[in-house]
Wavefront OBJ file of the C-alpha trace (Angstrom):
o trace
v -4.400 -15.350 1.660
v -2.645 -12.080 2.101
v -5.636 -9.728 0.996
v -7.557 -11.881 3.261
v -5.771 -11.185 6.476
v -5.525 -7.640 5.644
v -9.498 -7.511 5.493
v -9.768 -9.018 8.534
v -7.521 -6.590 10.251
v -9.576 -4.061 8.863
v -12.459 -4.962 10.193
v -11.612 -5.926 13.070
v -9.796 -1.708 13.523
v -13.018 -0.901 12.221
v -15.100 -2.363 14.811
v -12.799 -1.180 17.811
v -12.597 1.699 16.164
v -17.128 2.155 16.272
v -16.629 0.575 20.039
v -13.777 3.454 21.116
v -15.842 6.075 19.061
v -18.991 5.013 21.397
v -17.582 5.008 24.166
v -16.017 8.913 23.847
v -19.257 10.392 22.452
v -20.835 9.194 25.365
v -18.721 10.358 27.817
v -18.375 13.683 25.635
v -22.225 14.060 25.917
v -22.411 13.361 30.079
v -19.638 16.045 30.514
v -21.189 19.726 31.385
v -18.013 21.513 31.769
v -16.358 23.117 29.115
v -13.076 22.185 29.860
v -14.071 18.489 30.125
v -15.748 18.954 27.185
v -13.256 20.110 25.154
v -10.687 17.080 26.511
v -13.718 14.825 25.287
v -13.711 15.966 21.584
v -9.736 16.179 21.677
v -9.691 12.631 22.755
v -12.387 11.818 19.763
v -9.965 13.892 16.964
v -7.095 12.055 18.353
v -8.962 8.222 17.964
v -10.133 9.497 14.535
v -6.232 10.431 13.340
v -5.252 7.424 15.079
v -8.020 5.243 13.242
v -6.841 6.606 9.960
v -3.196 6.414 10.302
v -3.380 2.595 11.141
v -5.561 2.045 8.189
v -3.377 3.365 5.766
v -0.340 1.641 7.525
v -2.454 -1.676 6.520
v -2.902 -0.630 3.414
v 0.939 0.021 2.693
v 1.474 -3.530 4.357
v -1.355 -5.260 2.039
v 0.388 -3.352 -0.988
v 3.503 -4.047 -0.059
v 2.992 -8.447 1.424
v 2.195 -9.804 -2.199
v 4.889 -12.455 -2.584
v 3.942 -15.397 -0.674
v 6.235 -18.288 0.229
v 4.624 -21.710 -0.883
v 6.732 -24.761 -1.566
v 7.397 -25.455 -5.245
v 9.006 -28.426 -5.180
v 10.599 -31.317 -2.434
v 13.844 -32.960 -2.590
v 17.018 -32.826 -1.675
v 20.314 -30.889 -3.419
v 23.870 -32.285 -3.649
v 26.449 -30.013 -4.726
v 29.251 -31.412 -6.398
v 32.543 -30.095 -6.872
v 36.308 -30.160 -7.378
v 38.174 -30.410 -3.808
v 41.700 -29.227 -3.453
l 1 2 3 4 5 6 7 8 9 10 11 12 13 14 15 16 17 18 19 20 21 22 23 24 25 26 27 28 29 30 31 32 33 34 35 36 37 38 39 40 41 42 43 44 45 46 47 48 49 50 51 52 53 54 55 56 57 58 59 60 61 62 63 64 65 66 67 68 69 70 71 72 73 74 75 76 77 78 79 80 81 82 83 84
């Protein structure tokens, strides 16, 4: 259940990830100055560290979210003791 969640968040960063990606390369390859240029591959360096640092922050939470609460047994408790 856990691993299962966690490889759904992954995919789902990894195909917002290839959508973000698109979009900068394109925009990288309409600019024709060099200064806009250069903002466009900053801003693709910047999605690519930012791609990788949330991937390994699910991958610490996936390591990290193996005990999973499940109900082991129903009833009820009564706690008896010695009043004073």
């Amino acid at each position: 259940e856990t691993r299962e969640l966690a490889e759904y968040r992954r995919e789902s960063l990894a195909r917002s990830h290839q959508a973000r990606m698109s979009l900068l390369e394109e925009r990288l390859n309409q600019a024709r100055e060099e200064k806009i240029m250069r903002m466009r591959k900053s801003e693709i360096s910047t999605a690519e560290a930012d791609y990788a640092m949330k991937l390994q922050k699910l991958d610490i939470a996936a390591e990290r979210a193996d005990v999973i609460a499940d109900a082991v047994a129903y009833g009820m408790i009564t706690i008896l003791g010695v009043h004073s």
